[in-house]
C-alpha positions in Angstrom: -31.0 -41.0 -28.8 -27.5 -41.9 -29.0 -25.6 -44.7 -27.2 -22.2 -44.5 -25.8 -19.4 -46.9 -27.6 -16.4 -47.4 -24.6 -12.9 -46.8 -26.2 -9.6 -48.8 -25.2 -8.3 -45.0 -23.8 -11.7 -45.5 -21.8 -10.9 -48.8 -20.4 -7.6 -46.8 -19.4 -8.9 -44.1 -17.7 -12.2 -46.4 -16.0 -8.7 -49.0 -14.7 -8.0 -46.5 -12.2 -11.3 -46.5 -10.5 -11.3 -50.6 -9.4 -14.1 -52.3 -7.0 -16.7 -50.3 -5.6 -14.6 -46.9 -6.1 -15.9 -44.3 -8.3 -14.5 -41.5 -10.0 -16.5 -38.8 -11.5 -14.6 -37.4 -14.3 -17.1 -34.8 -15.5 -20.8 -33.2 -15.5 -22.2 -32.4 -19.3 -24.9 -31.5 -21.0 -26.2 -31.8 -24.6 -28.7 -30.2 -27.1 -32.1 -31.8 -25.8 -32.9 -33.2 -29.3 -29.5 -35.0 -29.0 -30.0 -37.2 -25.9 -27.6 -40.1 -25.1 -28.3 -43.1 -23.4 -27.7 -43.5 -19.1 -25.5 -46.5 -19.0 -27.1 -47.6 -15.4 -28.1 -51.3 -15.6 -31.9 -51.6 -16.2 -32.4 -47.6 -16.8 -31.6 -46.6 -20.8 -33.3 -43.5 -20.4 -31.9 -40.3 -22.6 -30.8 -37.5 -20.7 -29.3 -34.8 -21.5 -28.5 -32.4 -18.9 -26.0 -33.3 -16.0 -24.7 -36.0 -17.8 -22.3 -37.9 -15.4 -19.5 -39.1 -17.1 -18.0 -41.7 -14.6 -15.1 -44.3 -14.5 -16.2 -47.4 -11.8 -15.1 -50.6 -11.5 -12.1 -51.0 -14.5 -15.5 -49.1 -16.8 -16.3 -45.9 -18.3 -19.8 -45.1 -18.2 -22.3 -42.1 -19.1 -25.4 -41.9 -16.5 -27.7 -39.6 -15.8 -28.0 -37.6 -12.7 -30.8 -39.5 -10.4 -29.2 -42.5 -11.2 -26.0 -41.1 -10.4 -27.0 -40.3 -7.0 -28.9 -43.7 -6.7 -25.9 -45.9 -6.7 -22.7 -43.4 -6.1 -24.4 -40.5 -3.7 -24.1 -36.8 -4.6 -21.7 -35.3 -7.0 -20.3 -33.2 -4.7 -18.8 -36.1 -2.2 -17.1 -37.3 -5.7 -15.8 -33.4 -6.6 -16.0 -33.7 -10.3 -12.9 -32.8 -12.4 -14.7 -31.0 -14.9 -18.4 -29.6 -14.3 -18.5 -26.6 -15.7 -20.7 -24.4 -13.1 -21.7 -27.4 -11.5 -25.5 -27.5 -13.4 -22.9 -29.1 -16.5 -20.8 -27.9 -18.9 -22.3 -27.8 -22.4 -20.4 -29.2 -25.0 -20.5 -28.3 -28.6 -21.2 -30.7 -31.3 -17.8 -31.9 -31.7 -17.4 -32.6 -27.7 -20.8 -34.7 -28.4 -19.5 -36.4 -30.8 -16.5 -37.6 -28.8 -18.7 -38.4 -25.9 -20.4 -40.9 -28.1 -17.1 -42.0 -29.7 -13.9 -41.8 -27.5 -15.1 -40.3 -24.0 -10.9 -40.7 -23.1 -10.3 -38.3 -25.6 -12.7 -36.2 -24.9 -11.6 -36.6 -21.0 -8.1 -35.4 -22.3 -8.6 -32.9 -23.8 -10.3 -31.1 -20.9 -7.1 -32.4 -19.1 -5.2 -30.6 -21.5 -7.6 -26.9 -21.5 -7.7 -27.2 -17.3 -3.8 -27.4 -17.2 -3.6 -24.7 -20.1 -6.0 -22.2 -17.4 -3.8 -23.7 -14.3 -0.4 -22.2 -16.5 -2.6 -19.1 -17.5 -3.2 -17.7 -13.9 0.2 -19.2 -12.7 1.5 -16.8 -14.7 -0.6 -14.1 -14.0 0.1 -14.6 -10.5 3.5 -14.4 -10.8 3.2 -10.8 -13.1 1.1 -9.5 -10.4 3.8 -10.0 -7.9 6.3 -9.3 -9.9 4.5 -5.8 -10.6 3.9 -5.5 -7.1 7.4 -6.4 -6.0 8.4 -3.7 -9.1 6.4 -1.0 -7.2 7.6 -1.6 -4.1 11.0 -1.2 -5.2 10.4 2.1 -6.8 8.6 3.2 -3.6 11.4 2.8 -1.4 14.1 3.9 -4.0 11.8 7.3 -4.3 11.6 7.1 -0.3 15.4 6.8 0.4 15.9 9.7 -2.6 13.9 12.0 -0.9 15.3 10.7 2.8 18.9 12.0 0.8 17.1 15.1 -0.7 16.0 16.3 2.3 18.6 15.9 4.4 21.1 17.3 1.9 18.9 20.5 2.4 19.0 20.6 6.0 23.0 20.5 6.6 22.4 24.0 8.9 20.3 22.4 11.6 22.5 18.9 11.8 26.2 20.7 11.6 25.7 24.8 12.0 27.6 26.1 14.9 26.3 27.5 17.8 28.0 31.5 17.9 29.9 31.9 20.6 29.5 35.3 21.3 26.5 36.0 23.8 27.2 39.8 23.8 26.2 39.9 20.0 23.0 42.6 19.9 19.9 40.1 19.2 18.4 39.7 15.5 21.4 42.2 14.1 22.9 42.2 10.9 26.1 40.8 10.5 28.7 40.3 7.2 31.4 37.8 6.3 34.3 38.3 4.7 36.6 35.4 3.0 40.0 37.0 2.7 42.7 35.4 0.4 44.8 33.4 2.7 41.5 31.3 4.1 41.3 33.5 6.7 37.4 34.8 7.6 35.9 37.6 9.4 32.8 38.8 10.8 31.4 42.0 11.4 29.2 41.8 14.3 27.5 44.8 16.5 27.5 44.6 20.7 24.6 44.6 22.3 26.3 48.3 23.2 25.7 49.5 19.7 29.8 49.1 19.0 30.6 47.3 16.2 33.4 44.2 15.7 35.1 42.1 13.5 35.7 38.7 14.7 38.0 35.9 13.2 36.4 33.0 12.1 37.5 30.6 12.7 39.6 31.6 15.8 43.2 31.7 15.2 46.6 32.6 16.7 47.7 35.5 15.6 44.7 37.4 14.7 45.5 40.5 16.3 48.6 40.7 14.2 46.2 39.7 11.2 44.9 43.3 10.2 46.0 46.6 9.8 44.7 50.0 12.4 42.3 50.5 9.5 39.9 48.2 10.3 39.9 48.7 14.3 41.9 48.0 17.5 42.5 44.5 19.3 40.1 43.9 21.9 41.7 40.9 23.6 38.9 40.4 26.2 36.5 39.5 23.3 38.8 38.2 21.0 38.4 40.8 18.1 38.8 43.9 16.5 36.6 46.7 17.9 35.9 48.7 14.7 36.5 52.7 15.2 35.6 53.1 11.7 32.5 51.0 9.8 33.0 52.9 6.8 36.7 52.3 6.7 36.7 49.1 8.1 34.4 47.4 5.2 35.8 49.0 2.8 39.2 47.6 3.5 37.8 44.2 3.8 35.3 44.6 0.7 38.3 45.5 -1.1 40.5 42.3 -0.1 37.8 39.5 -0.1 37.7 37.4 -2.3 33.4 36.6 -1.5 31.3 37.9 1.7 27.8 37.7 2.9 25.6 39.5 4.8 22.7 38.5 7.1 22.2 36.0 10.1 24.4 33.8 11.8 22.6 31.2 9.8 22.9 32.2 6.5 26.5 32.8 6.9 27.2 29.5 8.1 25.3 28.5 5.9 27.6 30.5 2.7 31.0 28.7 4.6 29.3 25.5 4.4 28.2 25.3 0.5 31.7 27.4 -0.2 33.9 24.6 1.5 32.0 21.9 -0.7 32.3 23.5 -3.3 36.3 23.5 -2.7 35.7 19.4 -2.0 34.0 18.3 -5.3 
């Protein structure tokens, strides 16, 4: 069984426990063939599991658990600094050896590991937010992308004119035809069966615009009413400079991309 000799850094760490304070600075254990001496007055019993390292009254003092209790109450109204799992942490053979021979040291040095682990998960901490706060970022870069994405795709249903002719024949075909001095036209049928080409957009002049080839002026509707269909798109076919046939949508849609393409 070993006895504990007090070093001056054990005086120093025992000064800041004064009077009838106590401090408990740790909970140990040792091999049980390697037993140190409780410190309590009138005990000198060996222990060797929860060893209670405590500074009280300007002292530094090893004692073993029951007479811990005894004279200080339990361990958990004194919330050891270092305890291990609270049964004790086991020190190795060089720990021992400082407990015996310079407890302050031995005291720092878990100072030194406890800070260490503090620093550790401090900064683990902070790459867990940081990560997180990385993530997020992406997220909402990705989320504002696609907002863009999609609502570069969609340019029809925000800005795509409404047609203005009601008398246009339901779900019929209809062609569009760019000519070279920005002017457009579109070939629509009546809901009569008749066919006409419309300027688009409306303009003065349009009725001056073409020749008797294509049709004659229908002022009432605002286009040409086409005698001949063969005539008339082959006229226009050969002045174009790009057409497209289909809906109302996908020809405003063919004006749209072409006038952004003139932008860019």
């Amino acid at each position: 069984m070993h006895s504990i000799n007090p070093s001056d850094g054990a005086q120093a760490i025992a000064a800041t426990a004064t009077g009838n304070t106590a401090k408990l600075l740790a909970i140990v254990e040792v091999e049980e063939g390697q037993k140190v001496q409780c410190q309590e007055p009138g005990c000198g019993h060996g222990v060797y599991k929860r060893i209670h390292v405590v500074a009280t009254g300007g002292n530094i003092m090893v004692m073993g658990s029951t007479c811990f209790e005894k004279r200080f109450g339990s361990a958990q109204h004194l919330q050891p600094e270092y305890s291990g799992n609270g049964a004790g942490r086991r020190l190795t053979e060089e720990q021992r050896q400082m407990l015996l021979q310079n407890t302050a040291h031995l005291i720092a040095l878990f100072d030194e590991e406890a800070t260490a682990n503090r620093a550790r998960q401090l900064e683990a901490l902070e790459r867990s937010r940081k990560a997180l706060a990385d993530r997020q970022a992406l997220f909402d870069a990705r989320s504002a992308a696609l907002r863009q994405m999609r609502a570069a795709e969609m340019p029809s249903q925000i800005t795509m004119p409404t047609m203005p002719w009601r008398w246009v024949k339901p779900m019929s075909s209809m062609a569009y035809f760019h000519l070279p001095d920005g002017q457009g036209w579109i070939r629509v049928m009546h809901g009569t069966g008749t066919h006409y080409l419309m300027p688009w957009p409306a303009s003065e002049g349009w009725d001056e615009a073409l020749p008797p080839t294509v049709g004659s002026p229908d002022l009432e509707l605002g286009g040409y009413r086409v005698n001949n269909i063969v005539a008339c798109v082959g006229f226009l076919r050969k002045h174009a400079l790009w057409e497209q046939v289909g809906i109302w949508r996908d020809i405003m849609d063919a004006i749209s991309k072409h006038n952004k393409r003139l932008i860019t």
